[in-house]
N, C-alpha and C positions, 0 to 999 in steps of 0.2 A: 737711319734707313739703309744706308750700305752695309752693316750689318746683318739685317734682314736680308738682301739679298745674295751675300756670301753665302747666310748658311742656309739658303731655297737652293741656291749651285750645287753646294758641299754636299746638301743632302739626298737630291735626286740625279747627279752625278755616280755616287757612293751605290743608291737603289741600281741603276743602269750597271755598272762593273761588277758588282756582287750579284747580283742577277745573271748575268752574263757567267760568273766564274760557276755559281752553280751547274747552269744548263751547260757549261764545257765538263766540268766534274763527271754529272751524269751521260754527256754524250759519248767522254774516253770510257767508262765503264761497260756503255751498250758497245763500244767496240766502233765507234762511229770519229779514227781518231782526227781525219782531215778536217771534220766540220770542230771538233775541239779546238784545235791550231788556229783555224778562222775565227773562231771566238775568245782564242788566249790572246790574239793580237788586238783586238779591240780591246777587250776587258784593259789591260795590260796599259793601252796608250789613254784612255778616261781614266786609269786610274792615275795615272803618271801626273796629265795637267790636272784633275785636281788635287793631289797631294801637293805638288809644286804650291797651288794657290794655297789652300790650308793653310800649308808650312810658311808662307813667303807673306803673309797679310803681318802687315802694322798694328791690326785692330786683334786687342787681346780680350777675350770675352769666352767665357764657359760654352754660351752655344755652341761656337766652333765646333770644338771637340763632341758633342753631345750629338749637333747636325750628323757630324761624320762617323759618330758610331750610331744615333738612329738608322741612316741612307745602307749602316752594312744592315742592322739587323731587318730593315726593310724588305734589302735586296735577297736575303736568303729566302726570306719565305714566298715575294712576289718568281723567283727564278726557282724555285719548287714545283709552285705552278704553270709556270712555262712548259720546263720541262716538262710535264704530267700530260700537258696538251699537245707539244711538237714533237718529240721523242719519243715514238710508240716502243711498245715492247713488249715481250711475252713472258706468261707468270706461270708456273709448273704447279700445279695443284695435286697432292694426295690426298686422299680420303681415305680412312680405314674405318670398314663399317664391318658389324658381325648382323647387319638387316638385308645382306645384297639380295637383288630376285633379279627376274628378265623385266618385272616388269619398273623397276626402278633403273636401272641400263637402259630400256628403251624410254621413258620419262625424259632421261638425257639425253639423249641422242634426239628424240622428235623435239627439243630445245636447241639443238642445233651444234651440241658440243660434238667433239672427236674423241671417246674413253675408249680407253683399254683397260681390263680390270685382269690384276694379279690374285693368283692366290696365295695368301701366307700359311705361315705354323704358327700355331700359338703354343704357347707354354701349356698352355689347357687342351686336353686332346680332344674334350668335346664342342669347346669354342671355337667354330669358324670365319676365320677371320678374311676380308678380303678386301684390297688398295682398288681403288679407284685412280687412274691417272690421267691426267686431261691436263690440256697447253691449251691456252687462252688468251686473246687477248688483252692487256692491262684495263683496258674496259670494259669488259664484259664479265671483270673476275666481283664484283658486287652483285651482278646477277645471278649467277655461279654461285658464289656461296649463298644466298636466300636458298637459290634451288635444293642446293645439298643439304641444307638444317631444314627442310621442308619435308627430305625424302628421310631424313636419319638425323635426328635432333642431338645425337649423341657422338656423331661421326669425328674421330679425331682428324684434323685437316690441319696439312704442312702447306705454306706457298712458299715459292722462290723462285725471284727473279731469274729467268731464262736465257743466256748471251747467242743461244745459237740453235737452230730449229731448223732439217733437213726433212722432207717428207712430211706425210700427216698431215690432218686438217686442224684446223684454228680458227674458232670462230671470232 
């Protein structure tokens, strides 16, 4: 029975710290690096006492090790999802459609987005080609793209993650 509950410790100890390392991971990347620091120190000290316990048990048994690598691979994907929910962030959407009108520009806009649309060259002189560009919130960027394969099913679409957004609307 002690056993068993080494490795319920090891394993949602392990969930807790790799959870934690993710959402610091993603927090230094959004540029957010104090609230990272605050979560390296916790991550850092859970991980400490339970490796210490891991490492220091009398009782040899395959769970062990298996608890403590379930609780990381747990922790990656539950601290995924943290971060997707705590950590907002904004996602840079291009579209390049050869369908553009006013009335597909206003479609999006009376949806509540901020576009600005470029115009390109194409290699084809008589193909007109034109970017759609819109900053979005990271949750409303699944709305966003339904809208855009709704207006232009063909539209090629780039996203990337946004570190930094002065001016402009965002919905």
């Amino acid at each position: 029975m002690e056993i068993f509950w080494l490795c319920i410790t090891i394993f949602f100890a392990r969930m807790i710290d790799v959870s934690l390392g993710t959402t610091r991971v993603i927090a230094i990347v959004k540029g957010k690096t104090i609230l990272g620091a605050m979560i390296a120190f916790v991550e850092v000290f859970i991980w400490f006492l339970i490796a210490r316990e891991a490492l220091n048990t009398d009782i040899t048994s395959l769970w062990i090790p298996l608890a403590y690598a379930g609780g990381f691979a747990s922790g990656t994907i539950f601290g995924s999802f943290i971060a997707k929910i705590f950590i907002k962030g904004v996602i840079g959407v291009q579209a390049i459609t050869n369908k553009l009108s006013n009335e597909m520009v206003e479609v999006i806009r009376n949806e509540g987005y901020g576009i600005s649309v470029i115009k390109l060259e194409s290699h084809l002189p008589s193909e007109q080609k034109d970017m759609l560009f819109i900053q979005v919130n990271n949750s409303k960027l699944k709305s966003l793209m339904k809208l855009i394969k709704s207006l232009d099913k063909d539209a090629f679409i780039v996203v990337n993650e946004t570190k930094y957004v002065q001016n402009g609307f965002i919905k």
